[in-house]
N, C-alpha and C positions, 0 to 999 in steps of 0.2 A: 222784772225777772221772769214772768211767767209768760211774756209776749217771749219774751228768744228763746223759752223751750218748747213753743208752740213750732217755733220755726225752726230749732233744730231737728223735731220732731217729720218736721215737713220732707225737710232735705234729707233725711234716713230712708224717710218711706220711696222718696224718691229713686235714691240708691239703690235699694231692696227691690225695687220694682224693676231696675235698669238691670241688675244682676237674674234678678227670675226670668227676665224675658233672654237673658244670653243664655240662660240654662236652657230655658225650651229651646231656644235655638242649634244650641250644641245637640241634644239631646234629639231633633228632630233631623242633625247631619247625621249623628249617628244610624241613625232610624234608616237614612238615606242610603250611607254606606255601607252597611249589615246588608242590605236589600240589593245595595248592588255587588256586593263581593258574591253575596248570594244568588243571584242572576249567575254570574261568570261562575259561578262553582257547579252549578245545575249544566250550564253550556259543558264546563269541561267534563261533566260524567257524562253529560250525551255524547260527545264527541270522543269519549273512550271506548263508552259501549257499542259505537259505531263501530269503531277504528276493530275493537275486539270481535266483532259480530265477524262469520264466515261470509265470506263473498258467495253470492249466489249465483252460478255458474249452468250452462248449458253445453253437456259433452257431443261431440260427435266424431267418429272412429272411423275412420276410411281404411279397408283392408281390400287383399285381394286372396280369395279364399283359394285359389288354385297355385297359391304360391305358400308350401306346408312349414317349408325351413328358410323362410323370410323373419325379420326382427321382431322378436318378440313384444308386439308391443302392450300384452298386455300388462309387462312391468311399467310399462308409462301409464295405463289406464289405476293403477293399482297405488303409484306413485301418487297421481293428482289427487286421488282421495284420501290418501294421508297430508295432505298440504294443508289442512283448515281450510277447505272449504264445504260449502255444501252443493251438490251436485242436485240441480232439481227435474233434470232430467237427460236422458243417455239414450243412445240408439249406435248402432254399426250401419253401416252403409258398403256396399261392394265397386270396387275400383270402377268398373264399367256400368254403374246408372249414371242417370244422367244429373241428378243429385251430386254424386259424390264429383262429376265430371265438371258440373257450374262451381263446387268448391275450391279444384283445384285450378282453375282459371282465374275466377277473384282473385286468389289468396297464394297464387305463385308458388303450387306445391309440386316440387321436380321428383320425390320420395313416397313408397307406398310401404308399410302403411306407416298412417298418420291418427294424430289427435291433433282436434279443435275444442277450444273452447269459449263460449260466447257468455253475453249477463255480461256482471261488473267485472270486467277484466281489469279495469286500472285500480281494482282493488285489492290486487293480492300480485303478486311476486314466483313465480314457480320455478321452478331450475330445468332448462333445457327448454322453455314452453318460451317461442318467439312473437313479441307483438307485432302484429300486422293487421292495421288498420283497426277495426272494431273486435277483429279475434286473436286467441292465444295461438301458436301454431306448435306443434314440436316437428324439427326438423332435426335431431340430431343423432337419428339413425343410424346403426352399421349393418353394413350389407349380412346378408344378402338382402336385396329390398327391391319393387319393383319400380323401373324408371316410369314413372306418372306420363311421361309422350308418348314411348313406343310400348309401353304392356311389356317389356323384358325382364327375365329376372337379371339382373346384377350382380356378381360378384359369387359364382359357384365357378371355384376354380378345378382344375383337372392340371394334374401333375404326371409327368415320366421322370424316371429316375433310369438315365442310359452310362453302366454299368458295363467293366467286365470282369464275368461271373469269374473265372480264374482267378482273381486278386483278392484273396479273402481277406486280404492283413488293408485295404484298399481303406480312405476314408468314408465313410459312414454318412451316405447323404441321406439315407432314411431318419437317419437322427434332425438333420436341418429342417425335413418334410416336418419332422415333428414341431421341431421350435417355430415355424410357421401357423402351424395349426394352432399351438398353445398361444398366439398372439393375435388369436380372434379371426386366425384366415378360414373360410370353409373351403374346405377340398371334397369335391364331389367322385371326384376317379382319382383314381391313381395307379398307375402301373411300373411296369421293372422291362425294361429291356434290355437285352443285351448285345455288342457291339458289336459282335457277330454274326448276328442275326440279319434278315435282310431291312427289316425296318430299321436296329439299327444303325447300319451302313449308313441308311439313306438320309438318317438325322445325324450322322454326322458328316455328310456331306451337305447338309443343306446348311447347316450351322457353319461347320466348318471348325468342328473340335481342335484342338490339340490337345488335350487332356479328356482322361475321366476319372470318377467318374461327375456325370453331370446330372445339375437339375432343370426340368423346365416345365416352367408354368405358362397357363394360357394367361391372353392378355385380360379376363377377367380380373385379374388380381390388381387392374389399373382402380377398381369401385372401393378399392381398402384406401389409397392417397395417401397423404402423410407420409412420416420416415419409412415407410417399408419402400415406398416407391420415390421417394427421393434420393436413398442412399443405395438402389441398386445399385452404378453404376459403379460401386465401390466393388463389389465382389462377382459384375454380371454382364451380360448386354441386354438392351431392349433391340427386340426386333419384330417385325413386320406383326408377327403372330403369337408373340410368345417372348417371355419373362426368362432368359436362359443364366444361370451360373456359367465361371470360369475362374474356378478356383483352382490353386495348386496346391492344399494343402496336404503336406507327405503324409502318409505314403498313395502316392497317386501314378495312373499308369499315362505313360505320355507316348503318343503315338506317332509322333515322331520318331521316335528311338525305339519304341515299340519295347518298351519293359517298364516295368514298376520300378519310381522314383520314393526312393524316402525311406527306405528300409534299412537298417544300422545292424553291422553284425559288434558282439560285445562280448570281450572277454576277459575274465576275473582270474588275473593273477595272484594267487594266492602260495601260502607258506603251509603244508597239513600240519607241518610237526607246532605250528604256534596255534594253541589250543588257546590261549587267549586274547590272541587276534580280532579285532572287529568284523563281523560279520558284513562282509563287501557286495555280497549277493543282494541280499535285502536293503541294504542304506541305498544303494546306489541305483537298483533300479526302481527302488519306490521314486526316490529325487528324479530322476529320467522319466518317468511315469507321468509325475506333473506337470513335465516342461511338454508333455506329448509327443516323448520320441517314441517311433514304434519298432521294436526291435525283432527284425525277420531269423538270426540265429543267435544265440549264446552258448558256452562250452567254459569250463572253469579248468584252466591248466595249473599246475603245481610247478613252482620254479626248482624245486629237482629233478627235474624229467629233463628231456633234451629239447621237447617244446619250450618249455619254461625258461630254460636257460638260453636258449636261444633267444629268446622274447627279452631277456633282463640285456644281454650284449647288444642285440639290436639297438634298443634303445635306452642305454643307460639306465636301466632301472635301478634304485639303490631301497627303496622302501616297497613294503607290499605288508595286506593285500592291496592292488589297484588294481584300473579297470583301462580296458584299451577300445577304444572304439574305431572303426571300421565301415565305410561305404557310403552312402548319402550324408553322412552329417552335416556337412552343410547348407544343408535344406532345411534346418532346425534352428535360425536365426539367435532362438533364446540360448540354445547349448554354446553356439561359438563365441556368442557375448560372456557367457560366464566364464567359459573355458580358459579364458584370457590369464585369469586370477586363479585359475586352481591346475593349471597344464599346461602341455603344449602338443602344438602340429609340427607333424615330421614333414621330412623332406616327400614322404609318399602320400601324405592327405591321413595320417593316421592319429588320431587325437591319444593322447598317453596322460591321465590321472596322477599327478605329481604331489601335490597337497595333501597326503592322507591324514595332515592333522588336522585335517576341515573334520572327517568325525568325530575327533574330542574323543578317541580311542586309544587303545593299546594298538599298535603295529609293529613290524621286526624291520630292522635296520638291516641290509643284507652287505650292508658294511663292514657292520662289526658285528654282526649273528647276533644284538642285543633286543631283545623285544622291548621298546620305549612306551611310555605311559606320557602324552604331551599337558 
């Protein structure tokens, strides 16, 4: 009996021993794998702090100081140092050294002025700022700017507005000059000539108007690109030297016929003794207002008069107040589409206001002398 508890003895310690040593074993993988999750944990913080570190950058600013209302670019310069990065050094340079002149050879720069930037460029991302080769470039300047080949300024445009001064009801091109401007154009001149002037004359023989008035810009305004100078063609001509309008928008003077197109005479047929009639004056020419008619006379007749009545047999009139229109109107596109559904055109070109329950008013039936509420 005491020999096989020797030996079961034996074979325990055995066991115990084959288990201690998978312990240390375990024990020494873990060791392993702590050590190495730990390595990779250490890598990823380096490689965060990397990633988060500023990119250490070298600026350099190519200007040309003789050109005052060129791009401002020192919102670019002011830009890149909000970017996270660190700029570890800056200088300007003037278009004409020879400096700024090997830059813009390398690095294919057609626009002045400019920003470079050198260092770790593939390590940071900037907006507007183009890789090229080892440097950041910004190329996305608006004029006025000067062209990098020939030293020119770019894009300072000069405007005439040729006009005649008689037509004061005439469209408003100094309003357009404006919507130009407010869409980033610079206009360096600008003047007003008028048609009968001799310089006049001789621009619109060189052009060859039929209308005014008109605008024209020089061909600087080709440095803006984009919709402005794609969609001329829409409302203009390009020619030789110059960006010209040829619009008709009423009231405009055509010199062909040599009188002012687009002007509406307007007249409010009205009732006095219906004191709570809709005010036809006001509704109708606010609504006319927004379609942009321009109305060269108005006069308010009373259908008790001999005007008035005349005006109601003319044209059948049975309801009032209404409005009678007279002269260009057809030149007002939006009015004769509407007109369709609230009137009609006489035999003479004369539009007649038929609908007066489009106010959503009182008006008098001159039918039945009954003032209706619709």
């Amino acid at each position: 009996m005491a020999k096989k508890s020797s030996r079961g003895d034996g074979k325990q310690d055995k066991i115990f021993g084959l288990l201690g040593a998978l312990l240390i074993l375990f024990a020494l993988y873990n060791v392993f794998q702590i050590s190495s999750f730990s390595n990779l944990f250490d890598e990823k913080i380096a490689e965060a702090k990397e990633a988060a570190r500023p990119a250490e950058l070298q600026m350099i600013v190519i200007t040309d100081s003789d050109c005052t209302d060129c791009f401002d670019i020192q919102s670019v310069v002011d830009s890149v140092k909000n970017a996270h990065v660190n700029i570890t050094s800056e200088k300007s340079v003037e278009l004409s050294s020879d400096e700024a002149q090997g830059l813009i050879s390398k690095y294919s720069i057609e626009k002045i002025p400019t920003v470079l930037l050198f260092g770790e460029t593939n390590k940071t991302v900037i907006r507007n700022m183009e890789k090229t080769d080892d440097a950041l470039v910004f190329r996305a300047l608006t004029p006025p700017y000067v062209d990098a080949d020939t030293s020119s300024v770019m894009g300072r445009v000069s405007a005439v507005i040729l006009e005649d001064s008689s037509c004061d009801k005439c469209y408003n091109m100094a309003q357009i000059l404006q919507n130009f401007k407010q869409s980033g154009i610079t206009v360096v001149s600008e003047r007003v000539v008028d048609r009968n002037s001799e310089e006049g004359q001789s621009l619109i023989s060189k052009y060859s108007f039929e209308s005014l008035p008109a605008l024209i810009l020089s061909r600087d305004l080709e440095a803006y690109g984009g919709d402005i100078i794609a969609g001329w063609r829409s409302f203009g001509s390009v020619e030789e030297d110059a960006y010209v309008t040829r619009l008709t928008t009423p009231p405009y003077v055509d010199l062909n016929e040599d009188r002012v197109v687009g002007l509406i005479s307007m007249t409010f047929l009205v009732d006095g003794s219906c004191d709570e009639c809709y005010d036809a004056t006001n509704l109708h020419k606010s609504i006319l207002a927004r379609m942009g008619v321009v109305v060269g006379e108005e006069k308010i007749v009373d259908v008790s008069s001999s005007d008035g009545q005349a005006l109601v047999d003319k044209y059948s009139i049975t309801k009032v107040p209404t409005i009678i229109l007279e002269g260009d109107v057809d030149k007002y596109l939006s009015v004769v589409n509407a007109w369709r559904s609230v009137g009609t055109v006489e035999s003479d070109g004369t539009y007649v206001f038929r609908q007066v329950e489009f106010a959503a008013q009182k008006y008098k039936d001159l039918t039945t002398g009954e003032v209706v509420q619709p």
